[in-house]
C-alpha positions as CSV (number, residue, x, y, z in Angstrom):
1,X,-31.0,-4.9,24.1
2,X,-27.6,-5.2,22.4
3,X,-26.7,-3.2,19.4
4,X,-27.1,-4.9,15.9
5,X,-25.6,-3.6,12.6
6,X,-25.8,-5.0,9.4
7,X,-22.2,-5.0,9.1
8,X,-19.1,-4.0,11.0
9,X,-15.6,-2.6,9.9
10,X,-12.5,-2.9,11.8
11,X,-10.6,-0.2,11.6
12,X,-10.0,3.4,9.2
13,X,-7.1,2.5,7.4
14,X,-7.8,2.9,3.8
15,X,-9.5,-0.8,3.1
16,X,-11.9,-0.2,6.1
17,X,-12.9,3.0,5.2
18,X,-14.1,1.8,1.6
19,X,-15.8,-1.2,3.2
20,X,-17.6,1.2,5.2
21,X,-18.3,4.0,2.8
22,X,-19.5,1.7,0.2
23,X,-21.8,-0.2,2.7
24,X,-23.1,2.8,4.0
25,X,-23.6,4.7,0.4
26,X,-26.0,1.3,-0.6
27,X,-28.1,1.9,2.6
28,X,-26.8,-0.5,5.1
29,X,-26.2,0.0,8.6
30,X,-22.7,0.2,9.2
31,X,-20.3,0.4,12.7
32,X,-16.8,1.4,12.0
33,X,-14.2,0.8,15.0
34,X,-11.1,2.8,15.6
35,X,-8.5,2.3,17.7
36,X,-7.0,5.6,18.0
37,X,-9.0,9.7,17.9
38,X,-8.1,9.6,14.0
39,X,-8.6,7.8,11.2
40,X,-6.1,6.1,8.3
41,X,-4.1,3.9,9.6
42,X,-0.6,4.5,8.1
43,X,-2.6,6.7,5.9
44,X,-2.2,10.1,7.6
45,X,0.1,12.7,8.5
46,X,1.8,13.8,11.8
47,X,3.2,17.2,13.2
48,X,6.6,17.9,14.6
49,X,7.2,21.7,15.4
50,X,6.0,24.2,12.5
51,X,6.0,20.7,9.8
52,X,3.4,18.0,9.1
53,X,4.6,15.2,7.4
54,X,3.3,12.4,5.4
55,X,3.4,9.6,7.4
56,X,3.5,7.0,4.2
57,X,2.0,7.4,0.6
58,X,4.3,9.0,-1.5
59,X,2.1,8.9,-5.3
60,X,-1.7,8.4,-5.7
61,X,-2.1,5.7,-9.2
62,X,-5.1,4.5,-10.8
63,X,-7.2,8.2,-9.6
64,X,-6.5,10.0,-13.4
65,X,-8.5,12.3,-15.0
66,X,-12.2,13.5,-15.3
67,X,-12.7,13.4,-18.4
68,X,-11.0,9.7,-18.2
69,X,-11.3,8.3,-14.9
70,X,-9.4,5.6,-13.0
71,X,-11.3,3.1,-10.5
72,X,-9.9,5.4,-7.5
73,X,-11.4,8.3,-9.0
74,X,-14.8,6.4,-9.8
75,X,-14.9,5.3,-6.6
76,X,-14.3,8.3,-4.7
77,X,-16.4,10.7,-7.1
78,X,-19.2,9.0,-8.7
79,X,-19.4,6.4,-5.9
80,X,-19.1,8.0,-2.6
81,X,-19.7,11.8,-3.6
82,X,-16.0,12.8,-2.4
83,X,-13.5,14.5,-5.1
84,X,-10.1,15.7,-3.9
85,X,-7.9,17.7,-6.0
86,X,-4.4,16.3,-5.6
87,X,-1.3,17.7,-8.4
88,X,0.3,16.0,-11.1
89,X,3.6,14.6,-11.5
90,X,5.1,15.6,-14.6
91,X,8.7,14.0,-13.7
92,X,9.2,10.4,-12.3
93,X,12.3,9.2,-9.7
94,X,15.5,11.2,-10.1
95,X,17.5,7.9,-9.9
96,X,21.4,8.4,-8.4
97,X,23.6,5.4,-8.6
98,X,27.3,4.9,-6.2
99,X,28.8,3.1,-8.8
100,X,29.7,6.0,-11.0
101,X,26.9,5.6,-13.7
102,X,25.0,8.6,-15.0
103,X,22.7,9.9,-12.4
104,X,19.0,9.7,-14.5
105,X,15.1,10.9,-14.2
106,X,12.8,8.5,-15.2
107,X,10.3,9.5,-17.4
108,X,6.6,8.6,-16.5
109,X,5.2,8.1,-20.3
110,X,5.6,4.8,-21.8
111,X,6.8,5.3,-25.1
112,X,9.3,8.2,-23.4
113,X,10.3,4.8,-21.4
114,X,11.2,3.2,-24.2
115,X,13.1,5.9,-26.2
116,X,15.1,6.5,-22.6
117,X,15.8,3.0,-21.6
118,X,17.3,2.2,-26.1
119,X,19.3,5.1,-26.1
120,X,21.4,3.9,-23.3
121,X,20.8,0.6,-24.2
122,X,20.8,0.1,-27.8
123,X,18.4,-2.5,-30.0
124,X,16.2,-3.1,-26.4
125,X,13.4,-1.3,-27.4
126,X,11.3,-4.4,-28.8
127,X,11.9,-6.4,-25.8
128,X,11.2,-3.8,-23.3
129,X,8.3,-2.6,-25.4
130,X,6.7,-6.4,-25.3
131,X,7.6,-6.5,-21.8
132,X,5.5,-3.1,-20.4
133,X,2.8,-4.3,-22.8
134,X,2.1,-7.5,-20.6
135,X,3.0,-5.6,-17.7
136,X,-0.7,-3.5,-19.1
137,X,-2.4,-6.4,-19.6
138,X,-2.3,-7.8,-15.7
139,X,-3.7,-3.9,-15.2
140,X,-6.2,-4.3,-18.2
141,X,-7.0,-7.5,-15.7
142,X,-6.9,-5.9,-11.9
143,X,-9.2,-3.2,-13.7
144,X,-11.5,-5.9,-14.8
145,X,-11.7,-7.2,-11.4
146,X,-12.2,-4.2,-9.8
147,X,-15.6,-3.5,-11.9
148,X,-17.1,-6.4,-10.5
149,X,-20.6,-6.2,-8.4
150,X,-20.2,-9.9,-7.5
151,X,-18.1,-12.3,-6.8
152,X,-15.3,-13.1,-9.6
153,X,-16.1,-16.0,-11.7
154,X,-12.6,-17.9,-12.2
155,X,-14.0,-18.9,-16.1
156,X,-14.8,-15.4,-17.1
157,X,-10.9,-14.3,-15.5
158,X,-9.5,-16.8,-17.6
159,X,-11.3,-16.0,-20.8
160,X,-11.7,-12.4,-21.0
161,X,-7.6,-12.2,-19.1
162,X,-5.6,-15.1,-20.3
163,X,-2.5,-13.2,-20.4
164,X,-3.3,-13.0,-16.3
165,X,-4.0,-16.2,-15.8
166,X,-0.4,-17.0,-18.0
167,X,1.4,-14.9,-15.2
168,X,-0.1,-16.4,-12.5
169,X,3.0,-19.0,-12.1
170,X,5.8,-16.5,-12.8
171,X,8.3,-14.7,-11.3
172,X,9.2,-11.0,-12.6
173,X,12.9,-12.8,-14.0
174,X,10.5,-15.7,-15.6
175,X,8.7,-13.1,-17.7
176,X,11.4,-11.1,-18.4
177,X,13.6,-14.0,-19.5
178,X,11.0,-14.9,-22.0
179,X,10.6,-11.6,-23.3
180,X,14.2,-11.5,-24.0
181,X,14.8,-8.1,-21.9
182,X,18.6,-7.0,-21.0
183,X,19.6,-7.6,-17.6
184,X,21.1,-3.5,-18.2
185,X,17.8,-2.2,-19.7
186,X,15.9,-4.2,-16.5
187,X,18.2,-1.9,-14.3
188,X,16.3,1.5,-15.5
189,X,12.5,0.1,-14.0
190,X,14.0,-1.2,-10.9
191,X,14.0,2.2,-9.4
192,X,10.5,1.2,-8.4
193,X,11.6,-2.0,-6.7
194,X,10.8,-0.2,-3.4
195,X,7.4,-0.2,-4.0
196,X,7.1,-3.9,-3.8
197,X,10.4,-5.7,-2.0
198,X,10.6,-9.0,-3.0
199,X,13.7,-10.3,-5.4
200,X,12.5,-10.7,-9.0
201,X,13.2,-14.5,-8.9
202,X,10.6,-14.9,-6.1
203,X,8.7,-12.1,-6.8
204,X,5.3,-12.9,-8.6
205,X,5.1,-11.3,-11.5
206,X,1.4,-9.3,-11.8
207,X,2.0,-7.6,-8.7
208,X,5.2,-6.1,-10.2
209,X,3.7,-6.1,-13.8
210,X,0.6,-3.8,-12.0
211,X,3.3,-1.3,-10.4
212,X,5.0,-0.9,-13.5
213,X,1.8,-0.2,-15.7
214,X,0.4,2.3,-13.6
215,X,3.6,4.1,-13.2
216,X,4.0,4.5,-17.3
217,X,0.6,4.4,-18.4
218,X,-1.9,6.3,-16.0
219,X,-1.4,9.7,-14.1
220,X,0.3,9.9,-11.5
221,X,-0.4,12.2,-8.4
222,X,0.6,13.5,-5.1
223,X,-1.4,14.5,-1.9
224,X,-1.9,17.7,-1.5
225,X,-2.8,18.0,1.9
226,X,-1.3,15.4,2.9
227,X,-3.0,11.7,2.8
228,X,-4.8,12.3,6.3
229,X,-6.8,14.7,3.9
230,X,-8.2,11.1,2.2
231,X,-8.6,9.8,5.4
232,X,-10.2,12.7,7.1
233,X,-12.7,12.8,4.5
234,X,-13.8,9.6,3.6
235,X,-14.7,8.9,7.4
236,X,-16.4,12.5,7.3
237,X,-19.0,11.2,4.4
238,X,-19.0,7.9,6.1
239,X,-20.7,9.2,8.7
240,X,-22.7,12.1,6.5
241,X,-24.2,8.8,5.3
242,X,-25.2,7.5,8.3
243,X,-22.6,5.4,9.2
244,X,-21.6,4.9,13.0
245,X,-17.9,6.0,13.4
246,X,-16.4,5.1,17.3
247,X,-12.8,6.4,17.8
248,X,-10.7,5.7,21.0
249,X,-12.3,2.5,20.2
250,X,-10.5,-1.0,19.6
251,X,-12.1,-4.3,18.9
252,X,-11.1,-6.9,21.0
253,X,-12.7,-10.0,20.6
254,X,-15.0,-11.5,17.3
255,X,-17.3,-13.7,18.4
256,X,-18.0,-17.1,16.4
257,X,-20.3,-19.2,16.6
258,X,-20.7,-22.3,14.8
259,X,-18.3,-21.2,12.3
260,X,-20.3,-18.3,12.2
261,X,-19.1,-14.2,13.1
262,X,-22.0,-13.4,15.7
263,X,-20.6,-9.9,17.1
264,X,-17.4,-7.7,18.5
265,X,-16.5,-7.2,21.8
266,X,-14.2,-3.6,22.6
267,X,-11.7,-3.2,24.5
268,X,-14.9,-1.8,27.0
269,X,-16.8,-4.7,27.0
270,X,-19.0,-3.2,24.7
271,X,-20.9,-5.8,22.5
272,X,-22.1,-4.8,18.9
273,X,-24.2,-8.0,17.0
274,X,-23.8,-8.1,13.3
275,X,-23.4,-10.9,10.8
276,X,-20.4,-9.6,8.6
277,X,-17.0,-8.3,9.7
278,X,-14.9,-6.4,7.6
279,X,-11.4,-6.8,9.3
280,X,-8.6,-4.4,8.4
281,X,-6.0,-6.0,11.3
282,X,-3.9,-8.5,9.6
283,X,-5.2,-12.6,9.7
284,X,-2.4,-12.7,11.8
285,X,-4.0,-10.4,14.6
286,X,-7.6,-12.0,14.0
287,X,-6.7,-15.7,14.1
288,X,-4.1,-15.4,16.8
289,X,-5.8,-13.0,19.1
290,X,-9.2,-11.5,18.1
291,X,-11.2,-15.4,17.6
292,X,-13.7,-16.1,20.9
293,X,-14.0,-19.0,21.6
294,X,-10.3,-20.1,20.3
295,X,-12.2,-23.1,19.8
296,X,-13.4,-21.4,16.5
297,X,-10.2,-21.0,14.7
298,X,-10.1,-23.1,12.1
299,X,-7.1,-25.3,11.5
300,X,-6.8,-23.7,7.9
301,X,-6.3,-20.9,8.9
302,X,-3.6,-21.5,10.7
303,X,-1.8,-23.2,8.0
304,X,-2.4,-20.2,5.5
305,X,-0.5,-18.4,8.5
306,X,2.4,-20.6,8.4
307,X,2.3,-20.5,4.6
308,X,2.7,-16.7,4.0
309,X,5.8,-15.0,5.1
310,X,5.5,-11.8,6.7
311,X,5.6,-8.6,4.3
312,X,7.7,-5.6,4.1
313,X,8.3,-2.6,6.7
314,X,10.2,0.7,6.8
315,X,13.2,2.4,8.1
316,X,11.9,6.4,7.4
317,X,13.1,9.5,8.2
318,X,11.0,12.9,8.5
319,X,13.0,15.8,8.2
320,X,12.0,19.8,8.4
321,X,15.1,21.6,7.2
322,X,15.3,25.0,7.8
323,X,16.3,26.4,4.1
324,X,14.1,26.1,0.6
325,X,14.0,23.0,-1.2
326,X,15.0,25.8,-4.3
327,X,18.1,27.1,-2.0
328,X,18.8,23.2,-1.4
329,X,18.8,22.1,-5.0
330,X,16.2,19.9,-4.0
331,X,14.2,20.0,-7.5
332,X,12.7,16.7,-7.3
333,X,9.4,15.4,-5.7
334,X,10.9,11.5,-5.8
335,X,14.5,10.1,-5.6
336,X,15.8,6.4,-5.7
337,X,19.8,6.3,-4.4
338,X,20.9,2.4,-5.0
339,X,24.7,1.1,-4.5
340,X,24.3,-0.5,-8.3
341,X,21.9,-2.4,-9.8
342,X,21.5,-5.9,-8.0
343,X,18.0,-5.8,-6.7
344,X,19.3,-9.4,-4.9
345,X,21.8,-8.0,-3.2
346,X,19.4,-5.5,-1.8
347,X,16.7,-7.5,-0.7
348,X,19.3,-10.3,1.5
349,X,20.6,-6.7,3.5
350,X,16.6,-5.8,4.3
351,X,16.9,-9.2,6.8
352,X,20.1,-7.8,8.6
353,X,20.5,-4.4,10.3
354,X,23.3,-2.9,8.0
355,X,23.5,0.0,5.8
356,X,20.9,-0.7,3.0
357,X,22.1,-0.8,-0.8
358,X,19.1,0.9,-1.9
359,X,16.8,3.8,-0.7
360,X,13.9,6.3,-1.6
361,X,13.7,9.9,-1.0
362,X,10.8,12.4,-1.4
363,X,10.8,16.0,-1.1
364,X,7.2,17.5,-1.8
365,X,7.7,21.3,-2.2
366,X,9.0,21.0,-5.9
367,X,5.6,19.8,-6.8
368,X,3.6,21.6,-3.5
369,X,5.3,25.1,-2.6
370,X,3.1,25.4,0.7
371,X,3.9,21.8,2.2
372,X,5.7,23.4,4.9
373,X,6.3,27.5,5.5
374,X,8.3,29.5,3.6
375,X,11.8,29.3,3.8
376,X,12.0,25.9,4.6
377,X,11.0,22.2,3.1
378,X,10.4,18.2,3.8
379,X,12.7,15.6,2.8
380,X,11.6,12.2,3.1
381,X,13.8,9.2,3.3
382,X,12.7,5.4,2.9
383,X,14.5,2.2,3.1
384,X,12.7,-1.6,2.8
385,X,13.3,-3.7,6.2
386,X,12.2,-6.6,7.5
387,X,10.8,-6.5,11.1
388,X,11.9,-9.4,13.0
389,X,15.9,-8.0,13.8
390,X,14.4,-4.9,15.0
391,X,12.3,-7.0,17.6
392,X,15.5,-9.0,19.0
393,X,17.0,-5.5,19.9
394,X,17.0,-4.5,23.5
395,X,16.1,-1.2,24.6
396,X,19.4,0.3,24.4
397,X,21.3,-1.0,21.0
398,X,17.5,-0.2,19.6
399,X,18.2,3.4,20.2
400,X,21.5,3.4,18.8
401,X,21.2,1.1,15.8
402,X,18.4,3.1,14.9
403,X,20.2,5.8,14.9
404,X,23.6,4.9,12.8
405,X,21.2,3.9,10.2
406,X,19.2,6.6,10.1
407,X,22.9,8.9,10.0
408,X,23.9,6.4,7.2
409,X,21.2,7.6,4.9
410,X,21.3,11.1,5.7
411,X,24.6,11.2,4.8
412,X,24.6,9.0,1.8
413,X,21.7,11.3,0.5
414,X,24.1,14.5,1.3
415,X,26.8,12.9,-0.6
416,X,24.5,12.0,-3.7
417,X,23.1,15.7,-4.2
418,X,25.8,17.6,-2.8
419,X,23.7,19.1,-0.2
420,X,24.0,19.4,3.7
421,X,21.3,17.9,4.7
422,X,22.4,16.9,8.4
423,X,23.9,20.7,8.8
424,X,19.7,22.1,8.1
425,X,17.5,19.6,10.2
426,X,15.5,21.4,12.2
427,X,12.7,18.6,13.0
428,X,13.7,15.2,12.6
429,X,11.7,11.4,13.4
430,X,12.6,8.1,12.7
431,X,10.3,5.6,12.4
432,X,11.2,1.5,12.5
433,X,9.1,-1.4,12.0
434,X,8.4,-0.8,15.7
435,X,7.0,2.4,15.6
436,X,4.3,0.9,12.9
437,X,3.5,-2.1,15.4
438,X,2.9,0.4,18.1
439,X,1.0,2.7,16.0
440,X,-0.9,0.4,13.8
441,X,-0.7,-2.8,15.7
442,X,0.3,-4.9,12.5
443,X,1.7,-8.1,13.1
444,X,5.6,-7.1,13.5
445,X,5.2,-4.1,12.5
446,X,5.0,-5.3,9.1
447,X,3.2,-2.5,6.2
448,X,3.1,-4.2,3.1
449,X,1.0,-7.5,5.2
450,X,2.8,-10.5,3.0
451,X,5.2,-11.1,0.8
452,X,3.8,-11.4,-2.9
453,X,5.3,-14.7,-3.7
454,X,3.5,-17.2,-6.9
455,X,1.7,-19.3,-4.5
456,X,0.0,-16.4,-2.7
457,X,-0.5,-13.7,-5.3
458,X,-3.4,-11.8,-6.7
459,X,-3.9,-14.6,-9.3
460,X,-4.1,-17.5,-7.5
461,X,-6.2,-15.2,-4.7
462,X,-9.1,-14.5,-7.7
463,X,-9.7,-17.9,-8.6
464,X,-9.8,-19.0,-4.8
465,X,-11.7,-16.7,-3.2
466,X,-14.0,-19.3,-1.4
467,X,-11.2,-21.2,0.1
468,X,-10.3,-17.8,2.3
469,X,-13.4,-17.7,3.4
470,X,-12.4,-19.6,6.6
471,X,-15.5,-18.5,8.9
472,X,-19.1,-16.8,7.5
473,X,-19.4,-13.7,7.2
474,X,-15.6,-12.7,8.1
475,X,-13.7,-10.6,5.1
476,X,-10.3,-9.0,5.2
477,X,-9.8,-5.9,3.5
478,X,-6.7,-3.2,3.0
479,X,-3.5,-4.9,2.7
480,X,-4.1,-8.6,3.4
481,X,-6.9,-8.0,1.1
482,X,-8.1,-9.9,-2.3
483,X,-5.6,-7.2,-4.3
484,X,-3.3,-7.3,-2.0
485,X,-0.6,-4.4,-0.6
486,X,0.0,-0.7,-2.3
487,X,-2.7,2.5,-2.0
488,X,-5.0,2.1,-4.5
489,X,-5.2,-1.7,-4.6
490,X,-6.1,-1.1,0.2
491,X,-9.1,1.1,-1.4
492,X,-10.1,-1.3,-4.4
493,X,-10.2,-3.9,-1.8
494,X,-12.4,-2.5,0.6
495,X,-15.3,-1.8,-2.0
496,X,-14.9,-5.4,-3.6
497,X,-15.5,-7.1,-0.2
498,X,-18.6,-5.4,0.1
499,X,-19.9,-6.1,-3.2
500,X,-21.9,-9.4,-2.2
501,X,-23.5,-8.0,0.6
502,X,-24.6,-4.8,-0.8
503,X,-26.2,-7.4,-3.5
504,X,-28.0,-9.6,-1.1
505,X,-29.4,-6.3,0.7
506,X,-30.4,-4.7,-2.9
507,X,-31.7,-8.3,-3.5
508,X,-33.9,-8.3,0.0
509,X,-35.0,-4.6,-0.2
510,X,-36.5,-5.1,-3.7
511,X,-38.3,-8.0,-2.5
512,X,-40.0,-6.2,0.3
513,X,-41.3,-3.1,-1.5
């Protein structure tokens, strides 16, 4: 007799294990599938000689305090039972610009925002002050959403969040057009353009509205240990709960039937039965190869394919140097080094394989002394790419083009802090788009799943949740999820997915006793 769960999740990156940590807390019988002997996805951490890096997440948002807790931190503690202790950032970006203007640290309080941003740009405080408070009102409205038990009902969303619903049209220039901001004072938030990657004239605006909130308003903290310590630890308490966990374990084929998930086949013919799938592989992966019969694809969902354009990757460099980050003068935990200020200009160079006009840095032992032994430290760099030049490389200019761009940033990063950085590598990795396809299987290599333009962003996704719902009982969570990309929104994601079904079984196990 085959196998049956109540549901099944699709692999541990951070959306997958909340599906399956949630399911399993509210007494449901859960199978989680993992493709490789480790859980997280991009989530995790990797070794190279005496250093383990951070493979992705450079902040932890929306966690704060215990006396006031964020959804992360109610989800974690009060809901699942597992509290990590991760440090606080006191300091935000230490921005460097090319272009000769004052290098700058951006402070991470609100009102400190505001004094910063008018004393270099005179009479802006009012419009930028107008500006972040919208900016907290799509927050005030992901937060909202996030409570939910059940599904989101479109006329509460646009009576209790009409300032939501009013963004749900706009680009980030729209809104800040009509709030009257400076295109100079706009130049001082775009340090956390990276997080995002779209130009602000196609970018929709609650997305970037969201990033900005959380950065000013809510704590803002760091992995200790590492993210693979999240990872590592959420799958641990999944299975303390009784979940099923199978590494070394990928799932091949969902079976439909009559519009209808019946099962998963692995990748050793092993069949599971269940009636809901909780998919962290991209739609991309699950309607193009993972459907059986093909037959049972529906035709919508191939359009929504050929709608979305594919999202955001990485360029990043992992580097061990051999000396302090104190004897380095690296004092910072996050950097942002940009040519100027043209966030356009930016994004058309992430489509073409040339030296990048903007970039990220993070160096962890400012804010964690121990992140690597004594004597030595981590620096991190990041640039935005878009996969598909990468994949029209052949083996050999692959090599080398990663390479001149990886030099390129090392050495503009040497340049802009004065430090040798080339002259202490000891350890060194790059990592492409590729290397994420390879490693995560995402569809080109892609991180950030799909561009957040208007017609596709978490707005228009509340208030249309049923038409996603393509075939029964299959749900997408992590970063093609109802919140879309970024850590804490992967996480939200997976718990709001399972919110209906936990329901019905509450609803079912009440009406038995």
């Amino acid at each position: 007799m085959l196998d049956r769960f109540d549901a099944i999740v699709i692999g541990t990156g951070m959306g997958g294990l909340a599906a399956g940590c949630n399911l399993a807390a509210n007494g449901l019988k859960v199978l989680m599938l993992e493709q490789h002997n480790l859980p997280g996805g991009v989530t995790t951490s990797f070794r190279r000689g005496r250093f383990e890096f951070e493979a992705s997440v450079q902040v932890i948002t929306e966690y704060d305090t215990h006396a006031n807790p964020g959804p992360i931190r109610k989800f974690f503690v009060d809901d699942l039972g597992v509290d990590i202790d991760f440090p606080l950032l006191t300091k935000g970006r230490y921005c460097h610009f090319d272009d000769g203007r004052e290098a700058y640290v951006l402070p991470l309080k609100k009102e400190e925002l505001i004094s910063f941003i008018e004393k270099r740009v005179p009479n802006s405080s009012a419009s930028i002050r107008a500006y972040l408070d919208f900016c907290d009102k799509q927050l005030a409205a992901i937060n909202y959403i996030n409570e939910q038990d059940a599904a989101i009902k479109p006329v509460d969303l646009i009576l209790k969040h009409k300032d939501f619903i009013a963004a749900c049209g706009l680009t980030v220039k729209e809104v800040t057009d009509k709030f009257g901001v400076s295109a100079k004072a706009l130049e001082y938030l775009n340090a956390y353009w990276t997080f995002t990657g779209l130009p602000m004239e196609a970018m929709s605006f609650p997305v970037y509205g969201l990033v900005l909130s959380v950065m000013s308003t809510t704590a803002v903290y760091a992995p200790k240990n590492t993210t693979f310590e999240i990872s590592a630890r959420l799958a641990e308490r999944f299975m303390e709960m009784g979940g099923t966990l199978l590494y070394n374990t990928r799932a091949e084929k969902i079976l439909v039937e009559n519009g209808r998930v019946t099962g998963i086949v692995t990748n050793r013919n092993e069949r599971f039965l269940t009636g809901e799938i909780y998919s962290n592989a991209l739609p991309h992966n699950v309607f193009n190869n993972m459907i059986y019969p093909k037959s049972e694809v529906p035709i919508q969902a191939l359009k929504n394919l050929n709608m979305r354009s594919e999202g955001t990757s990485f360029l990043s460099l992992y580097m061990g140097l051999n000396r302090s980050a104190q004897e380095l003068g690296l004092t910072h935990f996050m950097y942002y080094f940009a040519k100027d200020g043209n966030i356009s200009a930016m994004y058309d160079k992430m489509s073409r394989l040339e030296p990048t006009d903007c970039f990220a840095g993070m160096c962890p032992n400012p804010l964690i002394p121990d992140a690597s032994p004594e004597g030595t430290c981590i620096f991190h760099l990041e640039t935005l790419t878009k996969s598909a030049p990468w994949a029209s490389l052949s083996q050999k200019d692959y090599f080398s083009k990663k390479n001149e761009l990886a030099k390129d940033l090392i050495d503009r990063a040497s340049d802009a802090l004065k430090v040798p950085i080339s002259k202490h590598i000891e350890e060194i990795e790059v990592a492409t788009p590729m290397t994420f396809s390879r490693y995560i299987g995402s569809y080109m290599g892609n991180v950030y799943a799909y561009d957040h333009r208007v017609f596709d962003s978490v707005v228009v996704k509340a208030l249309s949740q049923d038409k996603e719902r393509l075939i029964s009982g299959l749900h997408f969570v992590g970063n093609s999820g109802l919140l879309l990309a970024g850590f804490p929104s992967t996480i939200l994601s997976g718990r709001l997915a399972t919110v209906e079904q936990i329901k019905a079984h509450a609803a079912k196990e009440g009406g038995q006793k």
